[in-house]
FIGU-135805 format. One record per residue: residue in one letter; x, y, z of N, C-alpha, C in turn. Coordinates in steps of 0.1 Angstrom, whole numbers, plus 5000, padded with zeros to 4 digits. Atoms other than C-alpha are relative to their C-alpha. Example, Ala and Ser with C-alpha at 12.3 -4.5 7.8 and 13.67 -1.06 7.14 Angstrom:
BEGIN
A500949885000512349555078500950125000S499149895000513749895071499250115008
! end
This chain:
BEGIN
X499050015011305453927738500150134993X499749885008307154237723500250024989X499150075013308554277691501250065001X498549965000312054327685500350094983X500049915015312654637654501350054998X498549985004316354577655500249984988X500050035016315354397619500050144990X500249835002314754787612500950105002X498649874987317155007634500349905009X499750054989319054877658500250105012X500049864992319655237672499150094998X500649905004317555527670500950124993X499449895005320055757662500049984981X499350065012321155547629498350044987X501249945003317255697622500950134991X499349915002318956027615501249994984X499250055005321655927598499549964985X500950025013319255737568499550104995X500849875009317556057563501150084994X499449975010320356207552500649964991X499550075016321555977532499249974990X501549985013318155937514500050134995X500449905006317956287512500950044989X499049935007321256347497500249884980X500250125011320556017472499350084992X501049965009317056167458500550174992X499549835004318756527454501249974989X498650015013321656357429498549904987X500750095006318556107415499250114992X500449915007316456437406500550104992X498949925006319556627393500249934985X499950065013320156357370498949964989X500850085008316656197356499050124997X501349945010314356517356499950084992X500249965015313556627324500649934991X499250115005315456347313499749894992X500450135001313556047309499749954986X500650075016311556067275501949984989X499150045015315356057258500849835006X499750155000316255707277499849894994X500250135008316855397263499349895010X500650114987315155067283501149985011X498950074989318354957294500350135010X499649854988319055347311498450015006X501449984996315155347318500549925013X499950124989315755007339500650085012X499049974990318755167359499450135011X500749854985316455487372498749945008X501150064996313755267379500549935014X499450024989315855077403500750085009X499749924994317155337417499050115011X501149974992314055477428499649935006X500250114990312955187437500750005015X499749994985315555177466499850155005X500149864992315055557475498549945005X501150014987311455467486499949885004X500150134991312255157501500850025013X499149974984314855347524498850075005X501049894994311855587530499149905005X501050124994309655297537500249965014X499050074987312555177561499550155010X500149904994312255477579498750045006X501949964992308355547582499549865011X500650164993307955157591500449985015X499550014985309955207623499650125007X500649904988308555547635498749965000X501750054998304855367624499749945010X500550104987305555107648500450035014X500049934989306955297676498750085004X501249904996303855517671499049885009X501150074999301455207674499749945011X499550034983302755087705500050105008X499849884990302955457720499350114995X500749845005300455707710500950075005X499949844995302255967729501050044994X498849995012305355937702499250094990X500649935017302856157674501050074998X499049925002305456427678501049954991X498950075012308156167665499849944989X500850005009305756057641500150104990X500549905006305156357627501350094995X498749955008308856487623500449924992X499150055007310256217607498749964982X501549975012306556217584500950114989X499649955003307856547573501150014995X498749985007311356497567499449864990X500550115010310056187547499650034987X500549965014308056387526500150104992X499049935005310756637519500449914990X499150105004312856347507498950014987X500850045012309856227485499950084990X500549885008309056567471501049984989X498750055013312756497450499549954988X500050085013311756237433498449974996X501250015005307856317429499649994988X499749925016309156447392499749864993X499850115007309756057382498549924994X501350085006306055847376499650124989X500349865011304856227363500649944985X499349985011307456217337500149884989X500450145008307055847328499050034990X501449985012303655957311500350094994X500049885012304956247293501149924991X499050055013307455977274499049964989X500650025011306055927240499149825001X500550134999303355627237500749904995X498950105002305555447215500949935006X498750034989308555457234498949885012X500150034987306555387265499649824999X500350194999305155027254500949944996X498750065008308554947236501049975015X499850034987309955017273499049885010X501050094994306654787288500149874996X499750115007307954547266501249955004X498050034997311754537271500349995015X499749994983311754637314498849885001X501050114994310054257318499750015018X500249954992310754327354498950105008X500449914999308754617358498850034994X500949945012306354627327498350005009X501449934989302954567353500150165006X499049824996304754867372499550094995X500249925008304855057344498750034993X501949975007301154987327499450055014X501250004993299555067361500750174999X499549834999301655447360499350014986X501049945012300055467322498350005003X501349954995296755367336499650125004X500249834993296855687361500250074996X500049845006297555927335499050064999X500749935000294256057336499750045013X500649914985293956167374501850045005X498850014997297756237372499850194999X499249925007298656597378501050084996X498849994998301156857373501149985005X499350024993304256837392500250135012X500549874992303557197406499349945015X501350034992300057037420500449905012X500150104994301356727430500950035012X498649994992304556897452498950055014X500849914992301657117468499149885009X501050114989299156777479501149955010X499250034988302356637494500150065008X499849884993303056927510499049975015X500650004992300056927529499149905007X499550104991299956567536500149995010X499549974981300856587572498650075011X501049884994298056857579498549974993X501650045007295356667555499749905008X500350144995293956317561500949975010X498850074987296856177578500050085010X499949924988296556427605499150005010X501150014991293256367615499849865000X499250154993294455977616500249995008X499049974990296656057636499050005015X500549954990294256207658498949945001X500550124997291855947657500549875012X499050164994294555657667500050085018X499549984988295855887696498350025010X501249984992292255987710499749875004X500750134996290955637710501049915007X499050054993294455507724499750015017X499749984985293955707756498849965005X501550024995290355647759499849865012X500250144989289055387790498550014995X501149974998285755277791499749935016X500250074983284255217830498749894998X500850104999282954907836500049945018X499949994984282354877875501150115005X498849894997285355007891501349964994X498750035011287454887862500050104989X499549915010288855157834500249894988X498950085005289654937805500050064982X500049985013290454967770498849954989X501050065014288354957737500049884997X499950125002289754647731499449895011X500250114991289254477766498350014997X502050005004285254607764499549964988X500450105013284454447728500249895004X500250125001286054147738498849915011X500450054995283554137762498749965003X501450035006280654117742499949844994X499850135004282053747736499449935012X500550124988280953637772498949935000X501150105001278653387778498650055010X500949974992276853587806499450164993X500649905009273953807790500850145005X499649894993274654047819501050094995X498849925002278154127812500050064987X499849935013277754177774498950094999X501149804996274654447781500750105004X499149924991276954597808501050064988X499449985006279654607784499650104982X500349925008277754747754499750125005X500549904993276455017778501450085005X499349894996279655107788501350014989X500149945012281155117753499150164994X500549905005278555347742500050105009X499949894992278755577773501450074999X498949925005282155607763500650064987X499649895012281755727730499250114999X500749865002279055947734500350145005X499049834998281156257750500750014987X499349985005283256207722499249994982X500250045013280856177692500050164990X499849855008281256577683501050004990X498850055011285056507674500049884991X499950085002284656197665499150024982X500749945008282056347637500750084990X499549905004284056607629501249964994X499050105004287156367621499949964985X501049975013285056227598499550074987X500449915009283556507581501250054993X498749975011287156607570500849904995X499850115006288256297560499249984986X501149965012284856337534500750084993X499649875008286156667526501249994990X499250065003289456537520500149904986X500450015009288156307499499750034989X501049965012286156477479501250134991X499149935009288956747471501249934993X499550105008290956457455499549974994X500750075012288256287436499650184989X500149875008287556727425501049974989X499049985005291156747418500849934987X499550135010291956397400499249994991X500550085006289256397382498849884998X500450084998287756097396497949985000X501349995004284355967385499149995016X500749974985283155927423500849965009X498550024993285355917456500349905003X499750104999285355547456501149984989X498850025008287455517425501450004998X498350034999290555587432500349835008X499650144992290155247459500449954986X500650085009289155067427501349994987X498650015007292555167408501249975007X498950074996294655087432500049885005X500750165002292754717439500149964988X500250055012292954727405498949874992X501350085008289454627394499050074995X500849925007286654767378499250035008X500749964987283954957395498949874996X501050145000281354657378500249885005X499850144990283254407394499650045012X500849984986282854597428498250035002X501350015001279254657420499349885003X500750155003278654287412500149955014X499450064989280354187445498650055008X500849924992278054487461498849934999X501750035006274854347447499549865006X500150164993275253967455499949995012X500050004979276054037495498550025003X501349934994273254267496498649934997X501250045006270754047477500249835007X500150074997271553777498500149965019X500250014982271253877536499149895009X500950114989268453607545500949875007X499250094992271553407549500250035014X499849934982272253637581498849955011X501149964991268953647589499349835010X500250164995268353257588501249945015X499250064992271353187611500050095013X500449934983270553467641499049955002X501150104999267253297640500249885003X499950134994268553027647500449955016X499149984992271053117669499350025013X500849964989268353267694499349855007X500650134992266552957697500749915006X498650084990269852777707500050055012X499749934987270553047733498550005008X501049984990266453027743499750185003X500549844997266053397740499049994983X501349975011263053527726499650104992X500349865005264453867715501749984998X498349954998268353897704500350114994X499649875002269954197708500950064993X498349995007273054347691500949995009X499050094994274954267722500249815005X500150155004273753927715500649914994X499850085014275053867686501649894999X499050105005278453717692500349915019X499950094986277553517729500349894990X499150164998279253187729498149895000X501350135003276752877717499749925013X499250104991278452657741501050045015X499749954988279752687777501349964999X498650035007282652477761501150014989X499449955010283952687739501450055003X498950024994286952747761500850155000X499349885004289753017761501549914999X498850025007293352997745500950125008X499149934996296253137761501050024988X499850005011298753307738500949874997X499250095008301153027737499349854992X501050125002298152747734499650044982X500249955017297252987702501349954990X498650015008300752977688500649854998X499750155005301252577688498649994988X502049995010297252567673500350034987X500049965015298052807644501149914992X498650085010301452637638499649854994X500050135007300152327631499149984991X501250025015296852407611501050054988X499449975006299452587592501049884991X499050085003302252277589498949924994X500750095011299152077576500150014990X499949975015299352277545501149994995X498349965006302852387538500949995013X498649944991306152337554500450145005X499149885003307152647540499250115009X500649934996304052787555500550025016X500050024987304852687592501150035003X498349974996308752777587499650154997X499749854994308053127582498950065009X500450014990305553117607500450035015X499150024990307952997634501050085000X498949875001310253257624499650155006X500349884995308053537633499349985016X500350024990307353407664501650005012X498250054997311753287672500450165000X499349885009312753637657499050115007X500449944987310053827680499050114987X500649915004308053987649498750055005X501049984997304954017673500050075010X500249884988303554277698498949944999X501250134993300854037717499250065006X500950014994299054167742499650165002X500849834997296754527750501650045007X499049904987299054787771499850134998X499949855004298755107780500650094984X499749915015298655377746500849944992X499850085015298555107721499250024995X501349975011296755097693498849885000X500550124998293754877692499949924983X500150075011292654627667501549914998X499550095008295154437647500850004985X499749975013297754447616501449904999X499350075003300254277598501150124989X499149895011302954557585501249954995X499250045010304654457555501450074996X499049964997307854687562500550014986X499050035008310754637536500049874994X499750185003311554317512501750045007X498550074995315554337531499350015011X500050054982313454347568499149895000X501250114999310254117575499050075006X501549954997306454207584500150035020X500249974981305554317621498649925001X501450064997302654187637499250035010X500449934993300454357660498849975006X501550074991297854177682499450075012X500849994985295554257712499749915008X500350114999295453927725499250025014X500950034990292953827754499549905001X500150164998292653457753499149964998X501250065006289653417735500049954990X499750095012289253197707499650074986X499549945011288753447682501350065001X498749964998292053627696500849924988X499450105008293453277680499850024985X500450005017291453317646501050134996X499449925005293053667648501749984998X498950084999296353507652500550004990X499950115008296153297624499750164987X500349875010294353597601501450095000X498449885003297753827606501449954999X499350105000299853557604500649984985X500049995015298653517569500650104994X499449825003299653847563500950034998X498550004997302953827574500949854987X499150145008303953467554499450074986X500349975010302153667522501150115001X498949914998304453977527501049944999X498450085000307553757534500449984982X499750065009306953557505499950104990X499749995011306653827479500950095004X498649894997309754017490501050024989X498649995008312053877465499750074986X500449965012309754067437500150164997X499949845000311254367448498950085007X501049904990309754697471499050074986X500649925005308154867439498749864995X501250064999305854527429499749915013X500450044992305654377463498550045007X501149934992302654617474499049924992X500750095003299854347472498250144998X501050005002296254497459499149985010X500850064985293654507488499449894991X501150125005291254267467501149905000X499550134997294053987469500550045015X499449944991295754137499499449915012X500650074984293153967531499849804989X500650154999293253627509501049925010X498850114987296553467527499350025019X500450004986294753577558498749965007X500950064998291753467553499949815001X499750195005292953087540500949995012X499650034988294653097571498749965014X500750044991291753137591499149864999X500850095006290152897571501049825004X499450174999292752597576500050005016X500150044986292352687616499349954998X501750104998288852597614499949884996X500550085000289052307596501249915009X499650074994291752197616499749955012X500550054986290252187651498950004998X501250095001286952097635500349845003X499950124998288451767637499949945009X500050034991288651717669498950015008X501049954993285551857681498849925001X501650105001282351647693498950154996X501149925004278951797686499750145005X500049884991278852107713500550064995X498949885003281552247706500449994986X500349955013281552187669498850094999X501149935000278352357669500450155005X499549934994280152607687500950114991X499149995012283152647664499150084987X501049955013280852667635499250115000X500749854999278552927648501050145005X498849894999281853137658500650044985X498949965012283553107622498650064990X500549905001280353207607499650125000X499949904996279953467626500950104993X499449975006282953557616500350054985X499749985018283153547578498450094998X500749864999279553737584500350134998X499449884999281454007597501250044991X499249955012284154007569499450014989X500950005009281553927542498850144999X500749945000278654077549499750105011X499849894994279354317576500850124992X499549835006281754507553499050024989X500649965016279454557522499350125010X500549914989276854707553501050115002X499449924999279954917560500350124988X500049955010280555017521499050064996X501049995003277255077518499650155006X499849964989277255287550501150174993X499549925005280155497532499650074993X500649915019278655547494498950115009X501049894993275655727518500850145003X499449914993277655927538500650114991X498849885009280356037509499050064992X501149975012276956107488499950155007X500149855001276156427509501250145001X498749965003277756717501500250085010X499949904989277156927535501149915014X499550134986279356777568498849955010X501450094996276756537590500650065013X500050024982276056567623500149905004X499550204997276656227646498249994999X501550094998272556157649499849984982X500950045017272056187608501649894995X499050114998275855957608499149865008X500250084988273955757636498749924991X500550035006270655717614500449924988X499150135011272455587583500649855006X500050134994273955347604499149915003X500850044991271355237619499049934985X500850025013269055187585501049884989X498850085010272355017568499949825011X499950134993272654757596498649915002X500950055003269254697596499449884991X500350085012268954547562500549875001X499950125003271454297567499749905014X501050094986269754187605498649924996X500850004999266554207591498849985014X500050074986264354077620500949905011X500250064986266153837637501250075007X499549934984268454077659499350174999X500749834995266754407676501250094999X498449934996269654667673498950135010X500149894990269554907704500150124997X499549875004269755277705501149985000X498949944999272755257719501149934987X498750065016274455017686499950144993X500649885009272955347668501850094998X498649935001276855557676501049915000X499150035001278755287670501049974986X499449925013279955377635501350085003X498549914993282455637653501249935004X499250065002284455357660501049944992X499650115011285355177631501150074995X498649925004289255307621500050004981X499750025013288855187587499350104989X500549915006286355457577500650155000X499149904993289255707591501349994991X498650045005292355537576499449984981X499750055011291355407545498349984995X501050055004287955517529500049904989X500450115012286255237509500749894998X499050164997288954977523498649874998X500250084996286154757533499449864990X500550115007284554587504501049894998X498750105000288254397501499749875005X500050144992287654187527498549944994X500750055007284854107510500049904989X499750035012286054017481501149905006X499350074996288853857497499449885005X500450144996286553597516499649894992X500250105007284653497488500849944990X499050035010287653457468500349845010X499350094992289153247500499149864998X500850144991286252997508499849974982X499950105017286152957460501649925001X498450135003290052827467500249925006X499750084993289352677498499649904994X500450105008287152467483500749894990X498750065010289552377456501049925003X499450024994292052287480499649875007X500550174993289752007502499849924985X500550095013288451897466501549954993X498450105010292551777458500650064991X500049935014293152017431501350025003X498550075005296351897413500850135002X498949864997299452157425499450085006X500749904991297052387449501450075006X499549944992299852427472501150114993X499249925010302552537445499750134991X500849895010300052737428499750135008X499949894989299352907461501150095004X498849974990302752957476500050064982X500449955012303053107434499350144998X500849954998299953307438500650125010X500049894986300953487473501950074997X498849955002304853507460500250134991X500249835011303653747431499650165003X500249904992302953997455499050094990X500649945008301754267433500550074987X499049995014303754207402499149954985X501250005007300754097386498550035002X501649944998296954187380499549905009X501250094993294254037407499549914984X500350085008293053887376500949884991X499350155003295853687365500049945008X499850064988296553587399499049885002X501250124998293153397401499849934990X499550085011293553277365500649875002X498850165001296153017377499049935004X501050124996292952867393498849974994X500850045010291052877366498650144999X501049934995288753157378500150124993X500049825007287753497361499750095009X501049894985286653777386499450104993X500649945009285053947357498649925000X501550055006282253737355499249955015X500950004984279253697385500049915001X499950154995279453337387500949995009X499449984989282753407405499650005013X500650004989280753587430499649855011X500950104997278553277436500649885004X499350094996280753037440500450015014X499849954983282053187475498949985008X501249984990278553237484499249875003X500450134995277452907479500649955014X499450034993279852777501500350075015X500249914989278853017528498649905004X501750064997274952867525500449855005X499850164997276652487526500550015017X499050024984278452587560498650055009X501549954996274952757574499149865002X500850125002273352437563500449845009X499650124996275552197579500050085017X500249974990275352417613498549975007X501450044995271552387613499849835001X499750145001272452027607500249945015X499750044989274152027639499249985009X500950024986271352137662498850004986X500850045004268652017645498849935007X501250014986265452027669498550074991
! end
């Protein structure tokens, strides 16, 4: 299954065509409003605010269709990379406008926060940033070289690992087919398979290093430039949370690894091994844990889905009718998985690896979420639609969450047992594999020299440790596999999110089996506000503070109850 980005362009050419009409928009939009602003009234405030609004929502329209041509075709960077450019021409116009917001008088400005109800979040999070805000000089110059900073060595990330094979007998296959094949049930093949993973990154761990190391650098000459009290902070303002909440989050994971530790311990004795390895770690419990074809996936999700909401399962079935998905590996795609939230006039894309394994399905369901959370906050407009990572993986997580308990139902003891030690696993690796990764980061961005891959390879190796403790051995060769991970490339200090995001998920799911009066309303509410209000109101409607560590605990309990009812299962 392809997807269809006629919802976007129907032509390529009509590409063209937008750029100049954006360009020639922002060039009458900066004519008129700069130096302008501080003498507006709300009601002429409103009118420029909208107006920018659609200039970078045409620009949106525009990147979102050469993003996903790229994603599908590494060997597109070229076209990537021009229409990048003319993009951030365009932008450069109207870079004068947030600037100039903070140089309006404080008075004025909360009299306007008050009167533009539409907008007033909007607007307090542009007064927040006035201290890492700077010139207009500076700021024309970081865009500028944009293209040739971070994003460049993205770029060149995505395309390297696109073309890459790894050999497995006399098979070539992709990153994606070799991971999924640390899921088999035969020890053999997931050894084999880690072995020929790691033989195919290790030619490549120089660049791979070196990517990296300017990505740091990069970094670090933003958090110089802005200001910023360490290079995590900036995440933390545009999550909009405090760094003591991410701390608190950080602290509870880390001070609670024996949960890991108790359930690979366990896990070994199920499997009868007397040593588990890190290509151990995600074999199959059960011989009957099955495989899912994609259409077998796509009735499955739709219906754990229609359990909850109608509304959930109609715009579900829409992005399935309407072709918003790109399903299966193919030659110079990208690997992994995403849910791109485009325009509020188009709808989300969806971008799978599929391989007929029953996480494939969970991933399904996870980007699924993604796309019915996008949909639904469209109508709040392109300037507050952009969701906060700390709420951002909850729709996709409470998705994975209503698979599970939907085909728990059905399941006898095996393959419940099964199930359960899979979705564990799972929320492991969203939980408490990213803090490991965050953790992994704060080291790294700590020194101030660029690393080589063996003192990158050491940190790793000391971070994942902690949260194994004894019961899995990690091999040398897990030791380089840090070089992988895109999210330390794309988006440092993304990962605590998903963190945050689970235990947020499994405090609502909870909520939700326990009957809680209006859940669904509150939800479909919740995910429609896109990012028109604070992560903190948002969880408010459920009564919840995310200021305070009990928060935490509440998720985590409900991690130990699910642990507790698996050892339940096999109970020997």
């Amino acid at each position: 299954m392809d997807w269809d980005l006629s919802a976007l362009y129907k032509e390529k050419e009509e590409l063209d065509i937008d750029v100049k009409k954006c360009k020639k928009e922002a060039k009458a939009f900066e004519k008129k409003y700069s130096n302008n602003l501080s003498k507006l009234k709300s009601e002429e405030l409103l009118k420029a605010i909208k107006k920018y609004e659609n200039i970078l929502e045409n620009i949106s329209l525009i990147m979102s269709y050469v993003f996903l041509e790229f994603a599908t075709d590494s060997t597109k960077g070229g076209f990537f990379s021009k229409y990048q450019k003319l993009c951030n021409d365009i932008q450069e116009k109207i870079l004068f406008f947030e600037i100039e917001i903070n140089k309006i008088d404080g008075k004025k400005i909360k009299t306007h926060i008050k009167n533009i109800k539409k907008y007033s979040y909007y607007l307090q999070k542009i007064v927040q940033s006035k201290p890492h805000q700077l010139e207009l000089s500076q700021e024309r110059v970081l865009l500028k070289k944009e293209p040739v900073g971070s994003s460049a060595f993205s770029r060149l990330f995505d395309e390297h690992f696109s073309r890459m094979k790894f050999k497995y007998g006399n098979r070539s296959l992709s990153e994606e087919e070799i991971l999924s094949m640390l899921y088999d049930e035969k020890r053999d093949i997931r050894k084999r398979a880690q072995e020929s993973m790691t033989k195919g990154l290790e030619p490549n761990l120089e660049l791979l290093a070196y990517i990296f190391n300017m990505i740091r650098s990069d970094t670090k000459i933003e958090c110089d430039l802005r200001k910023y009290s360490s290079p995590e902070e900036s995440r933390h303002i545009d999550n909009q949370i405090s760094q003591k909440s991410v701390d608190a989050l950080v602290d509870c994971v880390n001070s609670r690894t024996e949960i890991v530790s108790k359930f690979y311990t366990k896990k070994a004795k199920i499997l009868n091994l007397s040593t588990l390895y890190d290509y151990d770690r995600y074999a199959p419990i059960s011989k009957k844990e099955g495989r899912y074809s994609f259409e077998e996936s796509k009735d499955i999700v739709l219906d754990s889905l229609g359990c909850f909401s109608p509304k959930f399962k109609e715009i579900a079935q829409k992005a399935f009718d309407e072709r918003w998905i790109d399903a299966f590996p193919k030659e110079n795609k990208r690997g992994g998985a995403f849910s791109h939230g485009t325009v509020p006039k188009a709808h989300p894309y969806v971008l799978l690896n599929h391989t007929n394994r029953r996480r494939d399905m969970f991933t399904l369901a996870h980007e699924l979420g993604h796309a019915i959370h996008q949909y639904l906050s469209r109508d709040v407009g392109y300037l507050n639609s952009d969701t906060p990572l700390t709420t951002s993986e909850t729709a996709s997580i409470f998705s994975e969450m209503l698979l599970f308990d939907h085909i728990s139902k059905d399941l006898e003891n095996e393959e419940l047992l099964s199930l359960y030690g899979g979705k564990l696993e799972d929320i492991f690796a969203t939980l408490f594999r990213q803090i490991v990764f965050t953790n992994f980061e704060r080291r790294v961005h700590a020194h101030k020299d660029e690393l080589k891959p063996h003192e990158y390879s050491e940190i790793w190796r000391e971070e994942n440790s902690k949260m194994f403790g004894k019961s899995v051995r990690l091999t040398k060769n897990y030791d380089i596999w840090w070089s992988y991970i895109p999210h330390f490339i794309h988006s440092p200090f993304y990962c605590y999110s998903y963190s945050y995001g689970q235990l947020l998920v499994l405090a609502l799911f909870g909520l939700y089996k326990q009957g809680f009066d209006g859940f669904e309303k509150r939800y479909i509410n919740f995910l429609s506000s896109g990012g028109s209000k604070s992560p903190k109101e948002l969880v408010e409607l459920f009564g919840f503070d995310i200021e305070s560590e009990e928060f935490w605990l509440i998720g985590m309990r409900e991690v130990e109850s699910m642990v507790e009812k698996f050892m339940e299962l096999k109970n020997d």
